[in-house]
PLY file of the C-alpha trace (Angstrom):
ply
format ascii 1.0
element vertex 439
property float x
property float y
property float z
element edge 438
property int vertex1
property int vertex2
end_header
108.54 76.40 140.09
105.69 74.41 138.50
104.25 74.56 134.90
102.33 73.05 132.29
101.54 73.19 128.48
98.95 75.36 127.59
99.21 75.08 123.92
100.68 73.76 120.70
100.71 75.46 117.56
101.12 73.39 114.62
102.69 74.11 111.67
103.97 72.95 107.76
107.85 73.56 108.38
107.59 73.60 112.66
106.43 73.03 115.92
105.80 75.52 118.52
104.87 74.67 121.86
103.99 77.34 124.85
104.54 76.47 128.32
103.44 78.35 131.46
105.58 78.42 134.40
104.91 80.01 137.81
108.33 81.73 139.47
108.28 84.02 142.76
105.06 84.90 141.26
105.25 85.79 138.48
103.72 84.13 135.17
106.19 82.95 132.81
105.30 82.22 129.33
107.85 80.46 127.18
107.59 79.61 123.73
109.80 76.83 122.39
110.78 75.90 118.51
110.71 72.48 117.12
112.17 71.74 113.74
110.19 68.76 112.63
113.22 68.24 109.54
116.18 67.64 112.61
115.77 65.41 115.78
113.47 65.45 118.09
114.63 67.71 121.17
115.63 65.87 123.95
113.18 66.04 126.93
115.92 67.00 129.44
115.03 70.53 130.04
117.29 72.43 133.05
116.02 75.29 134.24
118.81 76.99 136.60
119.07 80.99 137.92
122.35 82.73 135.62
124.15 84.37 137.95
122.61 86.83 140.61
119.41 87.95 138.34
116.32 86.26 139.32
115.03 86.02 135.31
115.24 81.87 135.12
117.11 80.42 131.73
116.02 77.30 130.01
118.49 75.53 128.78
117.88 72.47 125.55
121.08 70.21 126.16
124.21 72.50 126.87
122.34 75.38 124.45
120.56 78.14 126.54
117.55 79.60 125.23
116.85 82.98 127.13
115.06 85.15 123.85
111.91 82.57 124.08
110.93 83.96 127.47
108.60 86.26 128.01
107.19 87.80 131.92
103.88 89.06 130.83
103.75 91.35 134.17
106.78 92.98 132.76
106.38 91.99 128.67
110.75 92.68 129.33
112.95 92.11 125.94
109.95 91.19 123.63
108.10 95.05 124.38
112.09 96.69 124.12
112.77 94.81 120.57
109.06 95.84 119.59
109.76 99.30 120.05
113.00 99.93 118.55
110.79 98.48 115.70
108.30 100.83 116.15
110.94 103.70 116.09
111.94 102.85 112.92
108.37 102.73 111.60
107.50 105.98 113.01
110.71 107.81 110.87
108.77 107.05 107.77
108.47 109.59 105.46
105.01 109.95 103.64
103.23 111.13 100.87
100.52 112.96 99.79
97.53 110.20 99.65
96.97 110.23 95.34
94.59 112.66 93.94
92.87 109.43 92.14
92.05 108.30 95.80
90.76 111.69 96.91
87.07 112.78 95.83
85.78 116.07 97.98
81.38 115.99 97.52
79.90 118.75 95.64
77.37 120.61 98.29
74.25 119.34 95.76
75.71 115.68 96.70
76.45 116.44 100.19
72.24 117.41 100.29
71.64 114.12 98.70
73.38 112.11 101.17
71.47 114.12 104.21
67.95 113.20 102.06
69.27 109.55 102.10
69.98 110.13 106.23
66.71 111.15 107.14
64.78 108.68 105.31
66.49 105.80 107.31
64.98 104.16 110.37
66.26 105.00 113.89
67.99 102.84 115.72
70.54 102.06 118.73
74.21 102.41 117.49
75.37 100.23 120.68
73.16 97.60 119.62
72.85 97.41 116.29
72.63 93.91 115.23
69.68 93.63 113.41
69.42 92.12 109.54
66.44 94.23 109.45
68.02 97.11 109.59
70.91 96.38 107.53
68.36 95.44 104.82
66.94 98.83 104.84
70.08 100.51 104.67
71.00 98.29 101.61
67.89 99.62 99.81
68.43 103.09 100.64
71.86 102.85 99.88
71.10 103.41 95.93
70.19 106.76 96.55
73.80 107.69 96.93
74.54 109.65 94.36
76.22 107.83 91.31
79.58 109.50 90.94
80.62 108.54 94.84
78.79 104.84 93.68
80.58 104.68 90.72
83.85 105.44 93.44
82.53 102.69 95.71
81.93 99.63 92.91
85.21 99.97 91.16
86.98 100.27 94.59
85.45 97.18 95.51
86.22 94.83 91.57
89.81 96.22 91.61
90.75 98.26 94.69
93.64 101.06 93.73
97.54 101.37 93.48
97.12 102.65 97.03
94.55 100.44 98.80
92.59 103.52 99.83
89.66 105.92 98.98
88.89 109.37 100.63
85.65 111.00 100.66
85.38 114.67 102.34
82.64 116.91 102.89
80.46 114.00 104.29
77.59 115.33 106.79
78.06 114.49 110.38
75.78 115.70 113.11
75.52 119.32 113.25
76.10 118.79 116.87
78.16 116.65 118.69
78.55 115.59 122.72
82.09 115.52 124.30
84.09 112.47 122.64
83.66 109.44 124.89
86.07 109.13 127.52
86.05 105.30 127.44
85.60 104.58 123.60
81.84 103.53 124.83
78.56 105.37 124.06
78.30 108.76 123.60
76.06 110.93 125.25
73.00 112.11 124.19
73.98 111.91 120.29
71.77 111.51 117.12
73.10 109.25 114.57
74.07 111.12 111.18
77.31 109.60 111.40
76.33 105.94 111.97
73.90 106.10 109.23
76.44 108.50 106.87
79.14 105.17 107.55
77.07 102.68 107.52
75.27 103.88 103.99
78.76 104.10 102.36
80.60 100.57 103.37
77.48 99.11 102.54
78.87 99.71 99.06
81.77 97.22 100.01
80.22 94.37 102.23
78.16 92.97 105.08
78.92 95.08 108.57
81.16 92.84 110.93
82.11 92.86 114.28
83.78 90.70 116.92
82.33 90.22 120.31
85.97 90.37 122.03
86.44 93.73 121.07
84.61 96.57 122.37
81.88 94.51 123.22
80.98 93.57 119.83
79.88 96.81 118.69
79.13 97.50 114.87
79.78 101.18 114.29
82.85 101.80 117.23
83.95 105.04 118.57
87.96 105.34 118.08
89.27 108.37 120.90
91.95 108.18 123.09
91.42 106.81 126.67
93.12 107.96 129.54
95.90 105.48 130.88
95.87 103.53 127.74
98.21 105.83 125.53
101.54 103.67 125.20
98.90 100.86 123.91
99.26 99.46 120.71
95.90 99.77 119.74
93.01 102.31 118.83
92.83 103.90 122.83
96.13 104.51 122.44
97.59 108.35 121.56
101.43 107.24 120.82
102.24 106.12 117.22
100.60 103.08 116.34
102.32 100.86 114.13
101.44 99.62 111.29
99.14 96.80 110.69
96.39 95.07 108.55
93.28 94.75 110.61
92.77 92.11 112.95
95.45 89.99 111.25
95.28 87.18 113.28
91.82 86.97 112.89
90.09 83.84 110.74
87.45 86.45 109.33
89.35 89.81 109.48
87.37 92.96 107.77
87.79 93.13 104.07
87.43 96.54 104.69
87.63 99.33 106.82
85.82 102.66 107.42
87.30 105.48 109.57
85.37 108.41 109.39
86.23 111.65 111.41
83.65 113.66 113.71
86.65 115.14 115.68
90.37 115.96 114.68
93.21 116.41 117.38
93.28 119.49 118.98
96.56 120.00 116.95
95.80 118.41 113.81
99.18 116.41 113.76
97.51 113.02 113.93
98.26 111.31 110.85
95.95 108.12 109.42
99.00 106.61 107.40
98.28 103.61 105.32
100.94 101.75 102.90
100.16 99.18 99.46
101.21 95.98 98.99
101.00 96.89 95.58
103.25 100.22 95.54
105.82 97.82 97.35
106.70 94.79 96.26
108.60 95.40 93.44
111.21 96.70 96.34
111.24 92.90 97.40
113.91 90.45 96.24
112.05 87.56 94.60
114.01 85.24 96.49
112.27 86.88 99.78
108.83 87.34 98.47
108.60 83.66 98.13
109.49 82.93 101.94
106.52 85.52 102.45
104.47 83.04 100.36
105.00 80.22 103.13
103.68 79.69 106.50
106.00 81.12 108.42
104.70 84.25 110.50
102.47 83.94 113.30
100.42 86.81 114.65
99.76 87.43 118.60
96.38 88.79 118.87
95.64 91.82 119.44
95.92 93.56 123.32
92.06 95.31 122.74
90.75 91.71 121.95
92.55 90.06 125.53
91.88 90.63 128.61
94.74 92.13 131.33
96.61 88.95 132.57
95.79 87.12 129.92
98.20 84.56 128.14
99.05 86.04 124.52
97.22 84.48 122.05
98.45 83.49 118.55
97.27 82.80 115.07
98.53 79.57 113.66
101.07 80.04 111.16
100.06 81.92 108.11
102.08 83.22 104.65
102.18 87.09 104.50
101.66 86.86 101.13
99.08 84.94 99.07
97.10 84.67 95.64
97.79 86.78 92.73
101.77 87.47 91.93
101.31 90.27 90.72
99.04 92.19 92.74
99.07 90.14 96.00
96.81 90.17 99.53
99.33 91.38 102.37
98.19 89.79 106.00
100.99 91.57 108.53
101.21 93.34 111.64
104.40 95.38 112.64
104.48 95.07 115.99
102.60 91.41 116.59
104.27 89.18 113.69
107.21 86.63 114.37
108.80 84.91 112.32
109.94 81.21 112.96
113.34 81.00 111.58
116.14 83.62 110.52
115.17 83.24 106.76
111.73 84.68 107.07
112.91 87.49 109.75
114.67 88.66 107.10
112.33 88.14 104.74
109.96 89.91 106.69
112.31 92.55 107.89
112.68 93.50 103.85
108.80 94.39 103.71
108.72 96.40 106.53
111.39 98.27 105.12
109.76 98.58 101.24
106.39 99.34 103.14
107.79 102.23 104.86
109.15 103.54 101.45
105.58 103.93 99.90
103.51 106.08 103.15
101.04 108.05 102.14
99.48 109.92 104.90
96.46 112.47 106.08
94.85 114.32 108.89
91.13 113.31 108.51
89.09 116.23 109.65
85.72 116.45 110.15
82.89 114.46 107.59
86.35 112.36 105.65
85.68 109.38 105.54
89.16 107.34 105.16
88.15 103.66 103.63
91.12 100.65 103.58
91.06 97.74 101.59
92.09 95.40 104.30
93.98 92.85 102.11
96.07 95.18 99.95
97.43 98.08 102.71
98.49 98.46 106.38
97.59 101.24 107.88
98.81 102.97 111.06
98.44 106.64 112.82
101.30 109.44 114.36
101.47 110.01 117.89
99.20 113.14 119.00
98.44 114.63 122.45
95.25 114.61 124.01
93.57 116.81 126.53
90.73 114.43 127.40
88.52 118.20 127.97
85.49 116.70 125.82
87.06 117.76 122.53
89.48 115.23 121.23
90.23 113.33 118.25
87.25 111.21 117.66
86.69 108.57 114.90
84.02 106.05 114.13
85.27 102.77 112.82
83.10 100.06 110.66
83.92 96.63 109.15
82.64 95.03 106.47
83.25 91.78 105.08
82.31 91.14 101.08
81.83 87.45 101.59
79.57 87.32 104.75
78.09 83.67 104.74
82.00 82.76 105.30
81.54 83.70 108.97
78.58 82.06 109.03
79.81 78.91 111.77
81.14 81.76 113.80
78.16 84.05 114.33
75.00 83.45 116.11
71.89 82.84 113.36
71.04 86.50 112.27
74.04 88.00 113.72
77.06 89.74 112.62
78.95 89.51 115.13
81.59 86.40 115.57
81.77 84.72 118.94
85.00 85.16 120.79
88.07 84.19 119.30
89.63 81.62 121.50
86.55 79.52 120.39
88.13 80.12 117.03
91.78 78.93 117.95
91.14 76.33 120.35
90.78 73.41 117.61
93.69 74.69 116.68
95.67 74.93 119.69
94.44 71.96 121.49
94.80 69.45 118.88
97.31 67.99 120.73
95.68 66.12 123.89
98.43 63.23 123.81
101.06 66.06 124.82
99.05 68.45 127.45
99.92 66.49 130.05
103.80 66.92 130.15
104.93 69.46 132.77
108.26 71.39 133.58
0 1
1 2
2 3
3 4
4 5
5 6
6 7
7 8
8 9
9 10
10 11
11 12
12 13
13 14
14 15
15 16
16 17
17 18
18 19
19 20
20 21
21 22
22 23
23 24
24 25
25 26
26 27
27 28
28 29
29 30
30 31
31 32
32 33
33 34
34 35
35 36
36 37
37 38
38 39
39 40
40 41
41 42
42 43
43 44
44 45
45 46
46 47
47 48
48 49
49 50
50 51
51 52
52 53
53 54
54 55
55 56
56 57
57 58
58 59
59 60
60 61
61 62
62 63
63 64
64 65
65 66
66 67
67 68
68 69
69 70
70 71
71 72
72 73
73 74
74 75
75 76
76 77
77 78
78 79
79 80
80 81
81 82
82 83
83 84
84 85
85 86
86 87
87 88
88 89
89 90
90 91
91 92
92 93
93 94
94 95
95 96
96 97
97 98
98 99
99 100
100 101
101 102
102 103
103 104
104 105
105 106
106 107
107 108
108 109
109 110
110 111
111 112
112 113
113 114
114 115
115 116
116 117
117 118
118 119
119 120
120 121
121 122
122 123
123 124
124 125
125 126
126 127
127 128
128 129
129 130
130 131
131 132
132 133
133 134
134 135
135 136
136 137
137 138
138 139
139 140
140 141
141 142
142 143
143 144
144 145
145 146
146 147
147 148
148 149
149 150
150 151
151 152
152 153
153 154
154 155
155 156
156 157
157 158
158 159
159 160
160 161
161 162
162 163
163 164
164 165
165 166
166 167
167 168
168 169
169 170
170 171
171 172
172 173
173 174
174 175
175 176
176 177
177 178
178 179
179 180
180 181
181 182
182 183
183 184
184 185
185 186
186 187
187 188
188 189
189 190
190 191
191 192
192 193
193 194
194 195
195 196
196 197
197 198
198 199
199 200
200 201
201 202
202 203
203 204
204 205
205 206
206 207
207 208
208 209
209 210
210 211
211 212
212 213
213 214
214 215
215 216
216 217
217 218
218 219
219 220
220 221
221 222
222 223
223 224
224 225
225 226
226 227
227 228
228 229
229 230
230 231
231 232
232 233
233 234
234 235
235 236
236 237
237 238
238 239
239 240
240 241
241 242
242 243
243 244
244 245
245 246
246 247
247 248
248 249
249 250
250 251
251 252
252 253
253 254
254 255
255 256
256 257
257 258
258 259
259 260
260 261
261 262
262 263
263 264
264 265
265 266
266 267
267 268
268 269
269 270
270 271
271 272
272 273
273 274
274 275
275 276
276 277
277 278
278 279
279 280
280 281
281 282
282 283
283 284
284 285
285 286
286 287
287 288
288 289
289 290
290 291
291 292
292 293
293 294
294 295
295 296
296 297
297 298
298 299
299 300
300 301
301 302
302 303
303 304
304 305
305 306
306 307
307 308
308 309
309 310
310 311
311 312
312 313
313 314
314 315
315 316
316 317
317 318
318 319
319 320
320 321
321 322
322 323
323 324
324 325
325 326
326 327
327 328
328 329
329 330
330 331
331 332
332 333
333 334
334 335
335 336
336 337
337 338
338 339
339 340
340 341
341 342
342 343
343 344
344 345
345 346
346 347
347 348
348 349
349 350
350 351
351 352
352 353
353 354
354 355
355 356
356 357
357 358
358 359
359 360
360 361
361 362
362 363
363 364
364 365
365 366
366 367
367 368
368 369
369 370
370 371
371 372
372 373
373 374
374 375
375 376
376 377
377 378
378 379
379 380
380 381
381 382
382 383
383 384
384 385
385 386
386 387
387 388
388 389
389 390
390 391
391 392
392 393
393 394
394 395
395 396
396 397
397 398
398 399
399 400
400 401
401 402
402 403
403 404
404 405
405 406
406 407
407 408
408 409
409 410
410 411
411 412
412 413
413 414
414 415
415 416
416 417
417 418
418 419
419 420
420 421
421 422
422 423
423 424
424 425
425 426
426 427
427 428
428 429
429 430
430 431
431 432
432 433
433 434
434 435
435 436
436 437
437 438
């Protein structure tokens, strides 16, 4: 067996160091906890075989310490503990999204935003990157009409008791191609849609997108992909847990767009999304505070990695931060840890007040579903596809409200960041003096 440190994540209240080992094979990652407030570990680490099974144990002194290891070819426990957890999420029982959240256009209004449509430029969803065209949109954006403005501005100073806004009767493309089989291009398809989502958020913030996921494209088709429906992420078909948007992420969307060219052939998928704000009084005040800390650490995402790949993490962020009383929520169901019992539990009580206050809705065709990002996860039901051309299709769009924040992360004109393990690297590698210890 052979091995060496890959990475160190540091931290207010502990250290935690990765190691990768190599075993008949198979990659071995294993994650070990340092309490910087008791002694420093001893260095003796014995690795030995328990028994007949050919999973190895590491052992710290006479203590063995077999729930840090994960095989990434099989993801074993860690995937078995994740969905029990997921289980639980998906026996939720939702709510009507609020009537304050729901505004349906008027046909005159739906005409206005089709006038607004055709006066904008053309342009190449795929590669749309340009400020110039961004620009334009901006300018054309005031032609929205002023009650769906009006909607959009006082969404944006004060968000809402449910962290969401939906708009129906939006125009889409009178015709649409089969729904992209690989969550790539579509064929042969004009660009209502794109210019219908792009003309709203614009409302909210600067477009955003991140070059490790789906190539960095700004307005992203969401359909299910064939052989990718047990994945926790948008190609996926089984229930997706819930989440706040790239959590993990140093410039995560302050907002997100879904809006709906497609449904499911069954109309049983359900875009569920749950407040911070409608939950917390459910909290002990006790645990809200260990939500406050740096605790939690995030794993990033499966659709920003590539297969193989070593997980990733965030360093270690608070769940909870600024205003007491109305608070932003950073979390992710299925990708959070916690580093000590206090803040599982902590954590655990969340989840569990979250789940109380689901409200839920099959988007059909022109809704457009918006998320404040920083006040309500969000998550969808498991639905079947037929992959026959005609399945559930969504496009997605970020936007940011602060955009020069991103700045050191995007190339000059851009708005899209550079891949993330440039972002985490300072972070991770900040150790030199130990990366050359070895197992």
């Amino acid at each position: 067996m052979t091995g060496a440190i890959i990475n160190r994540k540091p931290a207010s209240l502990a250290r935690k160091l990765t190691m990768v080992l190599v075993h008949k094979g198979n990659l071995v990652v294993i994650h070990l906890e340092r309490d910087i407030q008791m002694q420093t570990m001893k260095k003796q680490k014995n690795l030995e075989h328990d028994g007949n099974h050919d999973q190895p144990r590491l052992h710290v002194g006479s203590q063995p310490v077999t729930d840090a290891v994960e095989l990434t070819n099989g993801r074993d426990q860690r995937q078995s503990k994740e969905k029990r957890s997921s289980k639980r999420s998906q026996d939720y029982t939702g709510v009507h999204l609020g009537e304050e959240c729901i505004t349906v256009l008027t046909d005159e209004e739906r005409s206005t935003i089709e006038a607004l449509v055709s006066s904008l430029p053309s342009f190449d969803s795929q590669h749309l990157n340009e400020d110039s065209i961004f620009t334009q949109i901006s300018i054309a954006k005031k032609d929205i009409p002023s009650r769906l403005a009006a909607k959009l501005i006082e969404f944006r100073k004060h968000s809402n008791d449910y962290g969401t806004l939906l708009f129906r009767n939006l125009p889409i493309d009178p015709v649409l191609p089969p729904t992209p089989k690989d969550e790539g291009r579509a064929e042969s398809k004009t660009h209502v849609s794109e210019s219908v989502l792009l003309s709203m958020m614009m409302y909210l913030g600067e477009p955003i997108a991140y070059e490790d996921e789906k190539e960095g494209t700004i307005v992203q088709n969401v359909c299910p992909v064939q052989g990718k429906e047990e994945r926790q992420e948008n190609t996926g078909s089984a229930f997706f847990d819930f989440h706040i948007e790239n959590s993990f992420h140093p410039h995560k969307p302050d907002y997100l767009g879904l809006l709906c060219l497609r449904s499911d052939h069954d109309r049983i998928a359900k875009t569920a999304t749950a407040s911070i704000r409608k939950a917390l009084d459910k909290v002990p005040g006790k645990l809200i505070s260990l939500l406050r800390q740096p605790l939690y650490h995030i794993r990033v995402a499966s659709s920003f990695m590539k297969d193989g790949e070593p997980a990733l993490y965030s360093p270690l962020l608070p769940i909870l931060s600024g205003d007491v009383i109305q608070p932003d929520l950073c979390i992710n169901f299925y990708n959070t840890e916690a580093i000590n019992s206090a803040a599982q539990l902590a954590f655990d009580a969340l989840k569990a007040a979250l789940l109380e206050v689901v409200a839920d809705v099959v988007l059909l065709p022109g809704d457009l579903l918006i998320i404040d990002n920083r006040v309500a996860v969000h998550g969808r039901t498991a639905f079947q596809p037929r992959y026959d051309g005609n399945d559930r299709w969504l496009q997605r769009l970020f936007v940011v409200e602060d955009f020069r924040r991103s700045q050191e992360s995007r190339h000059r004109g851009s708005h899209i960041c550079i891949p993330l393990t440039a972002e985490l690297l300072p972070l991770q590698d900040g150790f030199s003096e130990d990366n050359s210890e070895s197992a």
